[in-house]
C-alpha positions in Angstrom: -17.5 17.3 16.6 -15.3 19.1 13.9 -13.6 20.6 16.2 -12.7 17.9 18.7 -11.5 16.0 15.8 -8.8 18.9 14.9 -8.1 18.6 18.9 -7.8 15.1 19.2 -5.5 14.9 15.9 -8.0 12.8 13.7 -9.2 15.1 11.6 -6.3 15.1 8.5 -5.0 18.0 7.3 -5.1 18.7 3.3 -1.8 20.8 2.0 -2.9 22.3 -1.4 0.1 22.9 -4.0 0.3 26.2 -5.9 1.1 26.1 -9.4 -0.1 27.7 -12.9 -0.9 26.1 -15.1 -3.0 22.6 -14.6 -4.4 22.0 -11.7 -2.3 19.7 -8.8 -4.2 17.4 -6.8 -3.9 18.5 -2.8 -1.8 16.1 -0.6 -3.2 14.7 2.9 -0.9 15.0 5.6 -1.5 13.6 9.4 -2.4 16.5 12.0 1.2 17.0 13.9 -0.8 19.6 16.5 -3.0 17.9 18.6 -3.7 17.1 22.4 -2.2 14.4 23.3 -3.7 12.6 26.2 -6.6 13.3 24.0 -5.6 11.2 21.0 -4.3 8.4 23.5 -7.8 8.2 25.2 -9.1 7.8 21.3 -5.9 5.2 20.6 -7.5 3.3 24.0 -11.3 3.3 23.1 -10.6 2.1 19.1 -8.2 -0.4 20.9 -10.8 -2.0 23.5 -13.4 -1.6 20.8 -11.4 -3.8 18.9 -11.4 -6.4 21.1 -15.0 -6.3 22.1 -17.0 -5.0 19.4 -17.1 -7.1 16.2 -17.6 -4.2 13.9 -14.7 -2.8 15.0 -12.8 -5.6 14.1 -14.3 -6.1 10.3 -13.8 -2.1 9.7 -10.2 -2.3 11.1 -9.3 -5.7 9.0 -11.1 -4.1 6.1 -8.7 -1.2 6.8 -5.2 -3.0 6.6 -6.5 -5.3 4.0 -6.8 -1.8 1.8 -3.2 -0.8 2.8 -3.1 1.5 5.7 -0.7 1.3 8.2 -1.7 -0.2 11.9 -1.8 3.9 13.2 -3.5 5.4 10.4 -6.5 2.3 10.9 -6.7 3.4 14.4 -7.1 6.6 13.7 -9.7 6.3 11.4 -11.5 3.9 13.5 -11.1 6.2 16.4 -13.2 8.9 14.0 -15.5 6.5 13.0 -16.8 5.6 16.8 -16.5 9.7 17.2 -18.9 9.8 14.5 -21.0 7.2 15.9 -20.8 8.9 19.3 -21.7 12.3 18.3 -25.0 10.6 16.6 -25.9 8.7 19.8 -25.7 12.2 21.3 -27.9 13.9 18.6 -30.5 10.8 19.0 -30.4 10.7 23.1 -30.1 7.0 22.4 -27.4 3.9 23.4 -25.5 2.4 20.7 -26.6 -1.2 20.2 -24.1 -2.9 18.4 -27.0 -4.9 16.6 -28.2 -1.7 14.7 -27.9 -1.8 11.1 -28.3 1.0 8.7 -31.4 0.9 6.9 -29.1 1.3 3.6 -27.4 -1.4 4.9 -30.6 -3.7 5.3 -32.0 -2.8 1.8 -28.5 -4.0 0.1 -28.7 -7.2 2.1 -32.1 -8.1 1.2 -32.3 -6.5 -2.0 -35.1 -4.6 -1.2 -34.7 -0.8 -2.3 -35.5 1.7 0.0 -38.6 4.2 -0.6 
């Protein structure tokens, strides 16, 4: 997965400073070298997932309510159903929008987790 995220342009790409003395804090740049009709299939499936997957919508308002700019939320969206891809893969299951996170559950209800 690591890998078609440096393909697809989503994975960032963190530009460390040199300098003596104390340490400098590394600055995060966007990924300039990527395949493009790649990163426009991503663009399309954050877009559509958007519109029909509710989710989508609360991560990508939570997003732009933080700040980010419209392309940097589809982008990270766009990881984030890579992500969720690559662990339907690993799980040979569907995604079921439904599904919550047993972390998730527990911090609803207030019930820990053992």
């Amino acid at each position: 997965p690591e890998h078609l995220r440096c393909l697809d342009g989503l994975a960032p790409i963190t530009k460390q400073t040199g300098g003596r003395g104390r340490p400098r804090r590394g600055e995060v740049q966007m990924r300039r070298a990527y395949c493009r009709p790649l990163r426009e299939a991503f663009f399309q499936w954050a877009s559509t997932a958007i519109l029909r997957d509710a989710r989508s919508k609360r991560r990508l308002a939570e997003l732009r309510a933080r700040g980010h700019s419209w392309g940097r939320s589809m982008r990270q969206l766009g990881d984030g159903l890579l992500r969720l891809l690559n662990a339907a893969l690993r799980a040979d299951t569907t995604y079921d929008p439904n599904y919550e996170r047993p972390s998730d559950v527990a911090e609803k209800t207030g019930v820990a987790m053992p």
